[in-house]
ChimeraX commands (.cxc) that place a marker at each C-alpha (Angstrom):
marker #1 position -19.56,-40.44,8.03 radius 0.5
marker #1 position -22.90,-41.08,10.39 radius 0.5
marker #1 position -20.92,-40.59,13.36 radius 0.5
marker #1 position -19.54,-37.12,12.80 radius 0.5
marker #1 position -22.42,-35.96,11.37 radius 0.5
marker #1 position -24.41,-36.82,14.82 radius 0.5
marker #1 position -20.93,-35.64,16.55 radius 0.5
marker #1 position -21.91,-32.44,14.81 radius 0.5
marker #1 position -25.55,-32.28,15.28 radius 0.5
marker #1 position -24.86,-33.20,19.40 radius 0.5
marker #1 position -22.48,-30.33,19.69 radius 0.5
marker #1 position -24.57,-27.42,17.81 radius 0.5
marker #1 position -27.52,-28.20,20.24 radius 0.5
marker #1 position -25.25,-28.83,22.97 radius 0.5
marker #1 position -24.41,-25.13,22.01 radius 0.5
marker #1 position -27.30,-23.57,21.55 radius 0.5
marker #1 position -28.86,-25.27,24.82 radius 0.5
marker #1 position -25.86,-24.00,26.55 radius 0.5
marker #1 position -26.43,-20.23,24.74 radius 0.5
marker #1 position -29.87,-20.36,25.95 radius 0.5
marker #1 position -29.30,-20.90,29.78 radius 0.5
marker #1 position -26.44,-18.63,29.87 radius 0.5
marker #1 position -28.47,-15.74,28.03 radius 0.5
marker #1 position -31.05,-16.45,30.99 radius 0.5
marker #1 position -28.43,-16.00,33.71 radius 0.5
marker #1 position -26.82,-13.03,32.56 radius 0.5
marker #1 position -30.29,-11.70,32.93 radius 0.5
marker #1 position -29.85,-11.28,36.81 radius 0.5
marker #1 position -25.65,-10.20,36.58 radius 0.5
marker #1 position -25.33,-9.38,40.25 radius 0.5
marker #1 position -26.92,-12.63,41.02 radius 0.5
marker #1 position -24.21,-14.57,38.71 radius 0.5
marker #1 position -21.40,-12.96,39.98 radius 0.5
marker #1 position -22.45,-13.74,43.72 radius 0.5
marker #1 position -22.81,-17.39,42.77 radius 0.5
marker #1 position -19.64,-17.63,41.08 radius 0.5
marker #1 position -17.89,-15.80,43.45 radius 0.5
marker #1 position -19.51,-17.67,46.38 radius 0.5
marker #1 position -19.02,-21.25,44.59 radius 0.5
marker #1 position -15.19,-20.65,44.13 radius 0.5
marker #1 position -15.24,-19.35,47.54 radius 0.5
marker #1 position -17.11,-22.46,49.20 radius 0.5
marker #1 position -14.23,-24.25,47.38 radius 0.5
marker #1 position -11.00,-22.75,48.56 radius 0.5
marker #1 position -12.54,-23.55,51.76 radius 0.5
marker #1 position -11.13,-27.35,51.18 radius 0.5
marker #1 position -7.59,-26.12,50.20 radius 0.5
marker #1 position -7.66,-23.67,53.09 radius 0.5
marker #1 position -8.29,-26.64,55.34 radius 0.5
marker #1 position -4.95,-28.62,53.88 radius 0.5
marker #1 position -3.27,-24.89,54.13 radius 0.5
marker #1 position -4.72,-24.79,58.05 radius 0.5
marker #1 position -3.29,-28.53,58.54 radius 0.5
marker #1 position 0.47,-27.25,57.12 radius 0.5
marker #1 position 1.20,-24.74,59.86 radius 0.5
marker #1 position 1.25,-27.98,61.81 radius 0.5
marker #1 position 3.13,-29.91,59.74 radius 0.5
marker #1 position 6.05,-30.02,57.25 radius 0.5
marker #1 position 4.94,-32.70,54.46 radius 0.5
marker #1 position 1.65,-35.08,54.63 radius 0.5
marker #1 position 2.52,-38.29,53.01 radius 0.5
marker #1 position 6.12,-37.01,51.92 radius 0.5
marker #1 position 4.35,-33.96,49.94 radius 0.5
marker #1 position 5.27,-30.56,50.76 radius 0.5
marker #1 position 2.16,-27.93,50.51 radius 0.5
marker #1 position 3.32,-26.83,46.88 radius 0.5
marker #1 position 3.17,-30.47,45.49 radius 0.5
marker #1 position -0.10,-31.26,47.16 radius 0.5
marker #1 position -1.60,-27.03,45.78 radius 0.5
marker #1 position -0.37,-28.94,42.78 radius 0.5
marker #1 position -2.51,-32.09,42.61 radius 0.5
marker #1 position -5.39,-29.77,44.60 radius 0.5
marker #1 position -5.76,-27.16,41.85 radius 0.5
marker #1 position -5.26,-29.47,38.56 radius 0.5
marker #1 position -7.73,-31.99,40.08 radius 0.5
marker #1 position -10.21,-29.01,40.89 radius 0.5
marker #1 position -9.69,-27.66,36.85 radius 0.5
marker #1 position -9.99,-30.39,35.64 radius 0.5
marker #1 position -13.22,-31.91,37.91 radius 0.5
marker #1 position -14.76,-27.84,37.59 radius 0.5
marker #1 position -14.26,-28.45,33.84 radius 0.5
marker #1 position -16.28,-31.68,33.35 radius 0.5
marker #1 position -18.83,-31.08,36.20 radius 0.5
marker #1 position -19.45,-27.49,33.96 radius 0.5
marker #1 position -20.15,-29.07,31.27 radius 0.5
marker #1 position -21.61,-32.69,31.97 radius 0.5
marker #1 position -22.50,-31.91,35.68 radius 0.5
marker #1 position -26.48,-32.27,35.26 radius 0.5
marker #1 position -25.83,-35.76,34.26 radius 0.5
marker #1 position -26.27,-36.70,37.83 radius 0.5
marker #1 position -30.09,-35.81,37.47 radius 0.5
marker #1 position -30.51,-38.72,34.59 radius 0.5
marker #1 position -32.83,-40.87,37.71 radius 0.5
marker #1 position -34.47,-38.29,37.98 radius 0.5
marker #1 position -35.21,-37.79,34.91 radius 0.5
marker #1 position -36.30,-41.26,34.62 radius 0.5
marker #1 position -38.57,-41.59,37.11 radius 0.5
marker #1 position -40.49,-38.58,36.47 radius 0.5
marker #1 position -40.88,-39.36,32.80 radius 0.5
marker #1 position -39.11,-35.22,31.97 radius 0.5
marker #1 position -37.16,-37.53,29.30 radius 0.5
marker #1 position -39.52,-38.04,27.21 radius 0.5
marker #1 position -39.77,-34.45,26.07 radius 0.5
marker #1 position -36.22,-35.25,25.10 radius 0.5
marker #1 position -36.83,-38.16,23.11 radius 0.5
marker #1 position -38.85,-36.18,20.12 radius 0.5
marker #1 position -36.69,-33.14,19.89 radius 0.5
marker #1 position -34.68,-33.12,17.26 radius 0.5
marker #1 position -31.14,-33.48,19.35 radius 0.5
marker #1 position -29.12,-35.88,20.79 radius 0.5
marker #1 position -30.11,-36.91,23.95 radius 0.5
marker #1 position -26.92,-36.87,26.11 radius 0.5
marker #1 position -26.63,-33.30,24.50 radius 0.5
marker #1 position -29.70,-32.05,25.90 radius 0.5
marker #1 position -29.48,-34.08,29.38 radius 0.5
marker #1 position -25.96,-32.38,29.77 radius 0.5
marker #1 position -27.12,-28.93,29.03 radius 0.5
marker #1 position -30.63,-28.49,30.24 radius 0.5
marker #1 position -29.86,-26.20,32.99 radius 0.5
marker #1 position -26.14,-25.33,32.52 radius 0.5
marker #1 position -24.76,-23.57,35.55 radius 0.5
marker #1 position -22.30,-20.86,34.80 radius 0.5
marker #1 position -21.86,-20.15,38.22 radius 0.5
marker #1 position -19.81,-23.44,38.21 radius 0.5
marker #1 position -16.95,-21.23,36.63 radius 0.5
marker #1 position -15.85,-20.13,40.39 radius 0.5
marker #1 position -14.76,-24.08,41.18 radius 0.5
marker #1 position -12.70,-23.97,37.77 radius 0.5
marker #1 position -11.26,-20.19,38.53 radius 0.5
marker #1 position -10.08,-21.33,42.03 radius 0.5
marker #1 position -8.53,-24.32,40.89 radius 0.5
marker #1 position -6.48,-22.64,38.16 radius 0.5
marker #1 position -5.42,-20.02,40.52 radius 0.5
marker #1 position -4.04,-22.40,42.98 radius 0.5
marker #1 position -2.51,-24.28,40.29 radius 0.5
marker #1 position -0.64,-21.24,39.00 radius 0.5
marker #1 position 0.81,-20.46,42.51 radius 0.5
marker #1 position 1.72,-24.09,43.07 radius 0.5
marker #1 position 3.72,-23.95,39.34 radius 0.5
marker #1 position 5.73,-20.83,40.65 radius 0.5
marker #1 position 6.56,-21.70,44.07 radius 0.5
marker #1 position 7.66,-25.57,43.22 radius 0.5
marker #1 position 11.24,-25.88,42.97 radius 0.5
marker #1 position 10.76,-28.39,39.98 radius 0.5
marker #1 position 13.51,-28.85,36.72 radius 0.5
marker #1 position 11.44,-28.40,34.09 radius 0.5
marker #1 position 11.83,-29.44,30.58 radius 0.5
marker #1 position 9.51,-29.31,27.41 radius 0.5
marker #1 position 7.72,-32.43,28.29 radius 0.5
marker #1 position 6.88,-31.61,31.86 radius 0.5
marker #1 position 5.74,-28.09,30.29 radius 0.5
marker #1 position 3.54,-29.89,27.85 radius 0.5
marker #1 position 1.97,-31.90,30.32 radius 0.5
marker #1 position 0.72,-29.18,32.94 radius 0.5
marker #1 position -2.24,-28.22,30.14 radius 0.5
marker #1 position -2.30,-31.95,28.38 radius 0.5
marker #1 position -3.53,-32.95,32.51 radius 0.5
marker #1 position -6.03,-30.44,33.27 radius 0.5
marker #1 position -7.76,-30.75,29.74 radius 0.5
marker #1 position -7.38,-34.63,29.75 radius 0.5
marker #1 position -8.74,-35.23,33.60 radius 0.5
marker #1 position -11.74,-33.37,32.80 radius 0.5
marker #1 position -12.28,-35.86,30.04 radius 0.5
marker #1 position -11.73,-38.68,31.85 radius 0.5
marker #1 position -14.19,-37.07,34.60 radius 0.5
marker #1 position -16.83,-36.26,31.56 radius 0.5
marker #1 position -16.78,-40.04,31.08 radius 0.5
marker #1 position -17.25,-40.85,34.55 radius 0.5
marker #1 position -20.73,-38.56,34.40 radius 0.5
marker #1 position -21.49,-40.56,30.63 radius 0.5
marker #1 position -21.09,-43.72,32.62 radius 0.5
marker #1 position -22.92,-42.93,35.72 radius 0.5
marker #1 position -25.72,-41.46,33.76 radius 0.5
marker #1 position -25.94,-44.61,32.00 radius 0.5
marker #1 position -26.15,-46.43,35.27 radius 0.5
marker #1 position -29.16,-44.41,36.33 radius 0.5
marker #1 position -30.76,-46.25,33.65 radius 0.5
marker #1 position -30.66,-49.30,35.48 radius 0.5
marker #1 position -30.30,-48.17,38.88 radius 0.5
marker #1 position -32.91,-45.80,38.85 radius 0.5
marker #1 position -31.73,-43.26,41.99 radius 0.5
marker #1 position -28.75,-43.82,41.88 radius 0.5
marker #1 position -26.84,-40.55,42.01 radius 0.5
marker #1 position -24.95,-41.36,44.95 radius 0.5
marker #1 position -23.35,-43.70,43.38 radius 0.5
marker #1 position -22.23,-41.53,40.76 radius 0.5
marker #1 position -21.46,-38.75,43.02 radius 0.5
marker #1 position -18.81,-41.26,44.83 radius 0.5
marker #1 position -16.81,-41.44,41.82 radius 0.5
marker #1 position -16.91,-37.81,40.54 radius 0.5
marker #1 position -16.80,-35.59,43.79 radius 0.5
marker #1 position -15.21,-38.28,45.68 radius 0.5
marker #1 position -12.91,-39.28,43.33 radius 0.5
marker #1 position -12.31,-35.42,43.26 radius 0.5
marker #1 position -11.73,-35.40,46.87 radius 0.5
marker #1 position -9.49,-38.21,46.85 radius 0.5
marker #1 position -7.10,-36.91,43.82 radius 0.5
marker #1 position -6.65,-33.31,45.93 radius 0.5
marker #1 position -4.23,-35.50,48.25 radius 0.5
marker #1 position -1.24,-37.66,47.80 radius 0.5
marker #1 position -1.25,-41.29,46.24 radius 0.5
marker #1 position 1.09,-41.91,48.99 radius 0.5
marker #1 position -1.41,-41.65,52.01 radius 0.5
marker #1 position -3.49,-43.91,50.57 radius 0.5
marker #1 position -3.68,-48.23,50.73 radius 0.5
marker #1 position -1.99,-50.30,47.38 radius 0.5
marker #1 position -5.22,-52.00,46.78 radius 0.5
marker #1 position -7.18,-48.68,46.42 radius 0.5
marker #1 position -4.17,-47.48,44.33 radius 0.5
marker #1 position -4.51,-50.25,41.68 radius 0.5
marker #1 position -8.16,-49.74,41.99 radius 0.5
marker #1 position -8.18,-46.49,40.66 radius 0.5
marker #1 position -5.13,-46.29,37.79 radius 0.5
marker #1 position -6.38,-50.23,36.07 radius 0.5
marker #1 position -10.29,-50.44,36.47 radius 0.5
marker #1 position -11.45,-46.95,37.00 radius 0.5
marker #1 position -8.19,-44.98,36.02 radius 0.5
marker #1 position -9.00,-41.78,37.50 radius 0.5
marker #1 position -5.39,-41.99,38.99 radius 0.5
marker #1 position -4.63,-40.34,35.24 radius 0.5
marker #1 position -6.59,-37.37,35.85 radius 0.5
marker #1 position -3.87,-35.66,37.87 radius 0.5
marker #1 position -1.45,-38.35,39.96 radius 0.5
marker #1 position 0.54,-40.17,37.55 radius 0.5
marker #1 position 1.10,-36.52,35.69 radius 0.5
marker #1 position 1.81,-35.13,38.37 radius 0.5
marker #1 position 4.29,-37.12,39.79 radius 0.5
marker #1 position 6.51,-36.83,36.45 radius 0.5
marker #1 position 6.37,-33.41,36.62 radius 0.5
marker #1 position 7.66,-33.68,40.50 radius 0.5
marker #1 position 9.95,-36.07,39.41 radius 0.5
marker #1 position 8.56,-38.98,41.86 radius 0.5
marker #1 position 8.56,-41.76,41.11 radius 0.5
marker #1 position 4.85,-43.54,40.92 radius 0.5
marker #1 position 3.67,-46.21,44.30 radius 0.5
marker #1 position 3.42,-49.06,42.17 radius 0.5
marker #1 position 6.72,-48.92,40.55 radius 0.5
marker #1 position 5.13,-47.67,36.79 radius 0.5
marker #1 position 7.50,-46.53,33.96 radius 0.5
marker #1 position 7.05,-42.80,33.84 radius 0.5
marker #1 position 5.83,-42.99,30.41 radius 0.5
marker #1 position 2.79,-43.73,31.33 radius 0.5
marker #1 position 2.11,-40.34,33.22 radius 0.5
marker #1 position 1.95,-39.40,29.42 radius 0.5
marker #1 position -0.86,-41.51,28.23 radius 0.5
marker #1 position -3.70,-39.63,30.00 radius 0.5
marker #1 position -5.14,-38.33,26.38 radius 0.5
marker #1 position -5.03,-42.02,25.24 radius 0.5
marker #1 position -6.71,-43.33,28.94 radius 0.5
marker #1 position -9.73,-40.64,28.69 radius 0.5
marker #1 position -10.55,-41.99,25.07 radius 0.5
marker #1 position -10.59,-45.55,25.58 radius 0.5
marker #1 position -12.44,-45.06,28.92 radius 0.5
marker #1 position -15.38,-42.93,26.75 radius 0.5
marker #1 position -15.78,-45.68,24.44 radius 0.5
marker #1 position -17.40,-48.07,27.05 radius 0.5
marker #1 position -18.95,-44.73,28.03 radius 0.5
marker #1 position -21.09,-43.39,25.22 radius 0.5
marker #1 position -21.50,-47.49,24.55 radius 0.5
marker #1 position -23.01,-47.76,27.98 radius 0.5
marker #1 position -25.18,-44.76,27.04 radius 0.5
marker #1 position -26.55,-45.95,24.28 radius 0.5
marker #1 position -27.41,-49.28,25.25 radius 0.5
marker #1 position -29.08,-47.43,28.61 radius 0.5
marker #1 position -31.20,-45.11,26.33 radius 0.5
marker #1 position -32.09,-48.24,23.84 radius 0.5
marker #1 position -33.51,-49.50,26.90 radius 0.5
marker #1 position -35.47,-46.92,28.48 radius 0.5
marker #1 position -39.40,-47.75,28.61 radius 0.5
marker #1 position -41.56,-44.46,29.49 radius 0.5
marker #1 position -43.16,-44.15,32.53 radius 0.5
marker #1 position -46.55,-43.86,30.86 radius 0.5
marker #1 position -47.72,-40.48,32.88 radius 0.5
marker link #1:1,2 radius 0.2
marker link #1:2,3 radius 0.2
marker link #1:3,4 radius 0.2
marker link #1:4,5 radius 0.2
marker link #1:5,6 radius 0.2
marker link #1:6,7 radius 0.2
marker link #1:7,8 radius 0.2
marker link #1:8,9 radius 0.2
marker link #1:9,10 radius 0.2
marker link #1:10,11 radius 0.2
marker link #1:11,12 radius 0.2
marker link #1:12,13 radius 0.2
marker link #1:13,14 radius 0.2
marker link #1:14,15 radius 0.2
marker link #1:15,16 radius 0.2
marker link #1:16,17 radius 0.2
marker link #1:17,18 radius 0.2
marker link #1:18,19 radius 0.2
marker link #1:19,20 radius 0.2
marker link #1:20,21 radius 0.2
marker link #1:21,22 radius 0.2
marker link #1:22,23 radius 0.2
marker link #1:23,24 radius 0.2
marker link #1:24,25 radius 0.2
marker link #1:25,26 radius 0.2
marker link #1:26,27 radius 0.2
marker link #1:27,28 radius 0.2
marker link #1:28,29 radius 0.2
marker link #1:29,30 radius 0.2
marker link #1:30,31 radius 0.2
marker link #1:31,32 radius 0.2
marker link #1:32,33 radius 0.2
marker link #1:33,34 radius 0.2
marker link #1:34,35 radius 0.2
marker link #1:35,36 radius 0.2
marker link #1:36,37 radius 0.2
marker link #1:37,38 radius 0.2
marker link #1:38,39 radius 0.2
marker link #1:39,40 radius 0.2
marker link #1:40,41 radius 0.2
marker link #1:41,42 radius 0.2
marker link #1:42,43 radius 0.2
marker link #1:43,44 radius 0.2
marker link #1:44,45 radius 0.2
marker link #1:45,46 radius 0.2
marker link #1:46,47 radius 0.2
marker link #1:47,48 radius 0.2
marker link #1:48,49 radius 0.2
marker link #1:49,50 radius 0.2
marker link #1:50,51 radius 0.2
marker link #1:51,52 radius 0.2
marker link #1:52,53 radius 0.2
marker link #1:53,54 radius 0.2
marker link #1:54,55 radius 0.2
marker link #1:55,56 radius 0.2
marker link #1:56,57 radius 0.2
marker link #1:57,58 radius 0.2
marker link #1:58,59 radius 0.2
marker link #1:59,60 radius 0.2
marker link #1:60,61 radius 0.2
marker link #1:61,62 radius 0.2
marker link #1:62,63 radius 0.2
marker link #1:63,64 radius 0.2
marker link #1:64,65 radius 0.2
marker link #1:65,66 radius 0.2
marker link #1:66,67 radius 0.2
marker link #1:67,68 radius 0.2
marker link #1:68,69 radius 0.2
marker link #1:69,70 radius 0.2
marker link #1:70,71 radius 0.2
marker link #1:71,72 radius 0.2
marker link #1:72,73 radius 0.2
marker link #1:73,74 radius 0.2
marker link #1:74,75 radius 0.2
marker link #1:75,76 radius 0.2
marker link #1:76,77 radius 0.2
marker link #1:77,78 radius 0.2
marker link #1:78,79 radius 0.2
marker link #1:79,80 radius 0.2
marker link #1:80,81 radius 0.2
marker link #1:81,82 radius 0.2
marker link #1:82,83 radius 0.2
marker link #1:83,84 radius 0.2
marker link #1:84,85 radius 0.2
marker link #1:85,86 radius 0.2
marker link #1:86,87 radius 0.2
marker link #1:87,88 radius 0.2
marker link #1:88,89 radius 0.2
marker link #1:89,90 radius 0.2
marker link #1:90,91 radius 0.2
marker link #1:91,92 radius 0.2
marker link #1:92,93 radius 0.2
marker link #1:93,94 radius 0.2
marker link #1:94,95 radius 0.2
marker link #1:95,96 radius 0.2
marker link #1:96,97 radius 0.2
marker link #1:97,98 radius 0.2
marker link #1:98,99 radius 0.2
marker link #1:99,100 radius 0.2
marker link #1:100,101 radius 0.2
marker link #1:101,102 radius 0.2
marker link #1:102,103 radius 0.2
marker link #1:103,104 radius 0.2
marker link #1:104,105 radius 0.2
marker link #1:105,106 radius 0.2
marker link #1:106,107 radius 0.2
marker link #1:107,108 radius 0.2
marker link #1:108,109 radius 0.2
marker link #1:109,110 radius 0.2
marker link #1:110,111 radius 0.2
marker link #1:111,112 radius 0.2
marker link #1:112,113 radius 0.2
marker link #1:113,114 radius 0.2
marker link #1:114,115 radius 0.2
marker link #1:115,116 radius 0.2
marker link #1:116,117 radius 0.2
marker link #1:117,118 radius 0.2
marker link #1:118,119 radius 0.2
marker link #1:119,120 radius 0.2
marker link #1:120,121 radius 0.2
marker link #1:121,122 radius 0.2
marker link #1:122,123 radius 0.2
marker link #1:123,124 radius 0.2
marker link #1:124,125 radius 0.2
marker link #1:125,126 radius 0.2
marker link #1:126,127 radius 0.2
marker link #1:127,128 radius 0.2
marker link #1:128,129 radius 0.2
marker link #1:129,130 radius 0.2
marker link #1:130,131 radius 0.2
marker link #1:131,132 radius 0.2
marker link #1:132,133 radius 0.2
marker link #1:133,134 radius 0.2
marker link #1:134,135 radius 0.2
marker link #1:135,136 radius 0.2
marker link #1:136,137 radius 0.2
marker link #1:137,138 radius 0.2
marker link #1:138,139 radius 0.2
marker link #1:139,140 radius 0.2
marker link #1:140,141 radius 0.2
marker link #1:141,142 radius 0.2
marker link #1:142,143 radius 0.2
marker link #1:143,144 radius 0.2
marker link #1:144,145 radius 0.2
marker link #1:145,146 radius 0.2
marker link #1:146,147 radius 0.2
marker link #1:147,148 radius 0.2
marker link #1:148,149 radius 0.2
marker link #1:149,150 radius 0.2
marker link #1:150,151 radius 0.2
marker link #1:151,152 radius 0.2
marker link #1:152,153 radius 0.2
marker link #1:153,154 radius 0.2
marker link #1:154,155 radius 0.2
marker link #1:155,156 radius 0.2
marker link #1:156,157 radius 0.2
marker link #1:157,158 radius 0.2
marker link #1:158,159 radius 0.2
marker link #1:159,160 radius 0.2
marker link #1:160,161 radius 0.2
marker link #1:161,162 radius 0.2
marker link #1:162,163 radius 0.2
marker link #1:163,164 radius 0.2
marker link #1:164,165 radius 0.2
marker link #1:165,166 radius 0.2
marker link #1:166,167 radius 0.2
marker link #1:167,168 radius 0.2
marker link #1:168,169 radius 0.2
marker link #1:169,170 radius 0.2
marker link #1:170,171 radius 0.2
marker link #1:171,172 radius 0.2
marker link #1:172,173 radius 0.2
marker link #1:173,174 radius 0.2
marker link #1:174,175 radius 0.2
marker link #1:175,176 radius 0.2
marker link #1:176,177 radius 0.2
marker link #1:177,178 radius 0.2
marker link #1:178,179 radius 0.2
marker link #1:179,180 radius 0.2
marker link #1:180,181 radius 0.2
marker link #1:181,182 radius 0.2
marker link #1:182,183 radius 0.2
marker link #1:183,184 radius 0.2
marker link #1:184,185 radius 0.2
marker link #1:185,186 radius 0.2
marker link #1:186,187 radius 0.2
marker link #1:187,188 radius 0.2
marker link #1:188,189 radius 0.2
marker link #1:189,190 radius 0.2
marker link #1:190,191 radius 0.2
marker link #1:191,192 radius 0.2
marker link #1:192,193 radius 0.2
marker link #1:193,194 radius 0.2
marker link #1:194,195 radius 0.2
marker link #1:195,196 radius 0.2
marker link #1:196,197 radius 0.2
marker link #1:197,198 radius 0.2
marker link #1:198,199 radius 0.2
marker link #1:199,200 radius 0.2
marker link #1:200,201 radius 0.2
marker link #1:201,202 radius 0.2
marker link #1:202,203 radius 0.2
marker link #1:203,204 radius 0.2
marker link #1:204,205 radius 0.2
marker link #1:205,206 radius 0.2
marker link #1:206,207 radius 0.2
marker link #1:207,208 radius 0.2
marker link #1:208,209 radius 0.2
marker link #1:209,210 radius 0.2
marker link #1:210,211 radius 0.2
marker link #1:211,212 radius 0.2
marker link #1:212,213 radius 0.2
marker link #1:213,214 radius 0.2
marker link #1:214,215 radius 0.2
marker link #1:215,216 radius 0.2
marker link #1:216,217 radius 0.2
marker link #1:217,218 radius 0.2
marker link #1:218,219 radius 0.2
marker link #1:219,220 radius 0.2
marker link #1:220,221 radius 0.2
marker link #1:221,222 radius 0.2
marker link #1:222,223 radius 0.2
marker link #1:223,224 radius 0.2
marker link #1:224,225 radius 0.2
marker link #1:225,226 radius 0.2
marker link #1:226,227 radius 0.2
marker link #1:227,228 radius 0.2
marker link #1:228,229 radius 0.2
marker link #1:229,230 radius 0.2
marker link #1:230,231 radius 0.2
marker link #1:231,232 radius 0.2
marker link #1:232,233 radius 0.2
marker link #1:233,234 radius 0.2
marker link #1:234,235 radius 0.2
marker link #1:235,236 radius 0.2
marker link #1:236,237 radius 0.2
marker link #1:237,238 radius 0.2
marker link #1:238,239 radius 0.2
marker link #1:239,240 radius 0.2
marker link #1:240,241 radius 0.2
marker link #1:241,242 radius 0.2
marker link #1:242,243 radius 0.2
marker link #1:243,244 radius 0.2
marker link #1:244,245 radius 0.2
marker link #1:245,246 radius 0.2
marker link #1:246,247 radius 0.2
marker link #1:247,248 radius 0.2
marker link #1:248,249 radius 0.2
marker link #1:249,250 radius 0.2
marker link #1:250,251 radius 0.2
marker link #1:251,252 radius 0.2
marker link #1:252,253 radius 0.2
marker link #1:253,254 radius 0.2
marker link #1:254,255 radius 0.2
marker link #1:255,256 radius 0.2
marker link #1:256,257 radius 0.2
marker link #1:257,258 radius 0.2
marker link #1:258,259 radius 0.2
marker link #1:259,260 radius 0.2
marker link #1:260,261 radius 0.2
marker link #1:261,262 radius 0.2
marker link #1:262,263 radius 0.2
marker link #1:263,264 radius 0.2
marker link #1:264,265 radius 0.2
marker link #1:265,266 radius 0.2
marker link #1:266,267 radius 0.2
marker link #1:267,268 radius 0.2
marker link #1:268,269 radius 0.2
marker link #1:269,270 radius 0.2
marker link #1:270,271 radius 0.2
marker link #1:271,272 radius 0.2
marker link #1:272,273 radius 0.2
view
C-alpha cells in the first residue's frame, strides 16, 4: 500500500538523518558525555526539589514520595522519549519564517522526517536515563500488589506516553504553520504538560482534570496508568479499564496529528528569499 511504502521511506531517512548527527557528535565524546550527564543532571534537579519538599511533609495531595517518584520518572521516560526523537519540531516557525524549509521540500524524504531529525540531540538521553532510574527505585520501594496486568502496564505507559507526547510535537508543529512563532504555545503542552503529569491528579482543579484526559488526553500518558497500578481509584470516578487504553488514546490522537500536518504543509507558501 502507498501509505507503508511512505511509512517506510519516512523512517529510513528518519534513520539515516538521525545516523548522520549522531556520527557528528560522537566526534567530540567528552563533549557528549558532559551534555548528557549535565542534561540528566539539570533534571533530577526537579525531583530533588519534590524530594527537598518531603522532609517536610508526609504525602502531597494524598501521594506518598514513592507514588509521586512514580508518576515523576514514567512522565520524564516517556516526555525524554518523544522530545528525543520529535523534539526539534518546536523549531517548525522557525523554519517557516526563514524559508530553511524549502531545502526540505526537494529532497527526496518526507518532510516531518527530516524536520524531526535535522539536528538530533543525543545528549537528550540524560532526561530519559534519569527518568528510568527514578522509575526503577519508585517500582521497588512501592508497597503495591502486583499482578500480570499491572506488570504489563509499567512498559505499555512509558512507551505509549511518549507517543501520545510525539503527537503533541506533530500537532504543534502543524500549528506553527498557521501561527507562525508560535513555539510557546507548543512548549505549554509538551514541557508543561510534562511538568504538570510529575505531580498528583489530586492537587489539581476538576475542570483542568477533564481538560486534559477528554480533549487533550495527556492524562493517559502516565495518571490514569498509574493510578491502576497504585490501586486508586481515578478523580472523576472512571472504570479502571480505561487506565488500559493508553496504546488505543496515542493512535487516535496521531490521526488528527499527521492530518493536521499534512494539511499545514499543503499550505505552506515560500517566503520567496
Amino acid at each position: 500500500m502507498r501509505w507503508a511504502g511512505r511509512l517506510a521511506e519516512g523512517l529510513r531517512g528518519y534513520v539515516l538523518i538521525v545516523a548522520m548527527w549522531i556520527r557528528a557528535t560522537m566526534t567530540y565524546r567528552t563533549s557528549f558525555l558532559l551534555a548528557t550527564v549535565g542534561n540528566g543532571a539539570i533534571t533530577l534537579l526537579d525531583f530533588a526539589g519534590i524530594y527537598v519538599m518531603f522532609r517536610h511533609v508526609d504525602a502531597l495531595g494524598g501521594f506518598s514520595l514513592p507514588e509521586i517518584a512514580l508518576l515523576y520518572g514514567s512522565c520524564s521516560a516517556s516526555f525524554g522519549l518523544s522530545d528525543l526523537l520529535l523534539g526539534n519540531m518546536d523549531r517548525m516557525g522557525q523554519r517557516v519564517r526563514d524559508g530553511s524549509l524549502d531545502t526540505m521540500l526537494v529532497r527526496p524524504v518526507p518532510v516531518l522526517a527530516q524536520v524531526a531529525a535535522d539536528r538530533f540531540a543525543l545528549r537528550r538521553l540524560g532526561r530519559v536515563t534519569q527518568g528510568l532510574a527514578v522509575l526503577v527505585w519508585s517500582l521497588a520501594v512501592l508497597d503495591v500488589e502486583w499482578t500480570a496486568g499491572r506488570v504489563l502496564l509499567v512498559p505499555v505507559m512509558v512507551l505509549s506516553g511518549a507517543a501520545i507526547f510525539a503527537a503533541v510535537f506533530v500537532a504543534g508543529g502543524a500549528f506553527q504553520f498557521v501561527a507562525g512563532d508560535a513555539a510557546e504555545v507548543q512548549n505549554s503542552f509538551t514541557y508543561g504538560g510534562a511538568t504538570m503529569l510529575q505531580y498528583p491528579p489530586t492537587v489539581f482543579a476538576r475542570d483542568l482534570l477533564r481538560a486534559v484526559t477528554f480533549v487533550v488526553p495527556l492524562a493517559f500518558v502516565n495518571w490514569l496508568p498509574a493510578l491502576e497500578v497504585l490501586g486508586r481509584p481515578d478523580p472523576l470516578g472512571l472504570p479502571g479499564w480505561v487506565a488500559y487504553l493508553s496504546p488505543l488514546v496515542a493512535f487516535v490522537v496521531f490521526l488528527p496529528a499527521s492530518l493536521a500536518w499534512r494539511a499545514g504543509l499543503r499550505s505552506y507558501r515560500s517566503t520567496g528569499s
